[in-house]
N, C-alpha and C positions, 0 to 999 in steps of 0.2 A: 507774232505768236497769237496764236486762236484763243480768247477767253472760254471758260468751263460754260460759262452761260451762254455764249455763242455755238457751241457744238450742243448745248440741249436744246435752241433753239431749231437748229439745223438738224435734230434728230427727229422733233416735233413734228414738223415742217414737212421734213420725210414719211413719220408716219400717219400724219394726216391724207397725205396725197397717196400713197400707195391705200388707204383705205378707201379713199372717194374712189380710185380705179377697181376696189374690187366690189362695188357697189354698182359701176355702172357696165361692169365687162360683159357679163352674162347678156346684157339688150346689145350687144354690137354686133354686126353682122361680120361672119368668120370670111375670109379671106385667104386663106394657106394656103392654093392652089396658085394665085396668082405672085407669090413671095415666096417661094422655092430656093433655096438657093445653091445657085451653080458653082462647080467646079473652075477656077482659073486654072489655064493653059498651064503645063509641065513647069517647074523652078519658077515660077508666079508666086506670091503672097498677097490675098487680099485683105482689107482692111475695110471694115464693118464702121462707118461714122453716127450716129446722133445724139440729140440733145433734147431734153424736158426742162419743162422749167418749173418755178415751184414758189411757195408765197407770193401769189397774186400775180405773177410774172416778174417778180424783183431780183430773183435767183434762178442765173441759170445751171443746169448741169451739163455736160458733154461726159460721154464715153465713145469709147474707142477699143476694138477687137482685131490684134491680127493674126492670121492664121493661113498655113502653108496647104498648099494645091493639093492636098487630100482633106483637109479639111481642121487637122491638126492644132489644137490651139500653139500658138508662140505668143503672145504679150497683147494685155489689156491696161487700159488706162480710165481715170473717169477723174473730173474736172469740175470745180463748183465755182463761181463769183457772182458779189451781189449788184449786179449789172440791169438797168435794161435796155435791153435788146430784140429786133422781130426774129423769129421763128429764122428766115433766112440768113438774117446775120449769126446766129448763135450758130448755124449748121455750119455754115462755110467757117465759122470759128473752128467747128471741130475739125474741117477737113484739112484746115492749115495746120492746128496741132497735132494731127498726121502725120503730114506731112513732114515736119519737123522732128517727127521721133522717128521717122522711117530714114530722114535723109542724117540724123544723128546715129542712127546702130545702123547705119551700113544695109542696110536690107533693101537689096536692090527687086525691081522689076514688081512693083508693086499696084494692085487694082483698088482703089478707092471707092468701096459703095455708101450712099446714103439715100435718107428715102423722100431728100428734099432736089423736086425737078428743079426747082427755080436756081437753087444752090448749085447743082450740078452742071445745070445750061449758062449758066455766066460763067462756071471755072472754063469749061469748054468751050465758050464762044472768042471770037477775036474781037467783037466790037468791046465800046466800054460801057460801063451798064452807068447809066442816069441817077442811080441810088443803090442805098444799102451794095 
């Protein structure tokens, strides 16, 4: 069970970090053109993977979105522990706990996106990776 003072720490936590990002959003250079996103093939469901982290990098989060070939939402998830972990591990965390709720309710024929190449190029490759 989660202590009272552990979920205000974690609310804290929360809205400190969504305050630093709306502090430094407005100087980032926009991108939409190249993050578009596409249509999976006819009875396809794809599923949206990542992760942030949050006090100092000591907490990570995952979320997860999945949603049917027109675009349709069907089921979201999101994930907190006080772990650390690189950027790569916490993503390919997400993409297994996915993985796991796609292969537990049956939902077949599923496309996994995330926006970590390094995460995505080891699930895909056949060699074995040296780390993380």
């Amino acid at each position: 069970m989660i202590s009272a003072a552990n979920v205000l720490l974690a609310a804290k936590d929360y809205l400190h970090e969504w305050l630093l990002l709306q502090q430094t959003a407005p100087n980032q250079p926009q991108h939409a053109a190249e993050h578009r996103w596409l249509k999976p093939p006819q009875d396809y469901t794809i599923c949206n993977v990542g992760c942030a982290f949050f006090s100092n990098n000591s907490v990570k989060g995952i979320g997860l979105c999945f949603k049917d070939h027109t675009g349709q939402f069907i089921f979201a998830s999101t994930a907190w522990s006080a772990t650390k972990v690189t950027v790569n591990e916490a993503e390919a965390l997400g993409i297994l706990k996915a993985l796991h709720i796609a292969h537990s309710t049956s939902i077949p024929q599923v496309r996994f996106e995330s926006d970590s190449d390094c995460a995505v190029n080891a699930i895909n490759s056949s060699s074995i990776m040296p780390n993380e």
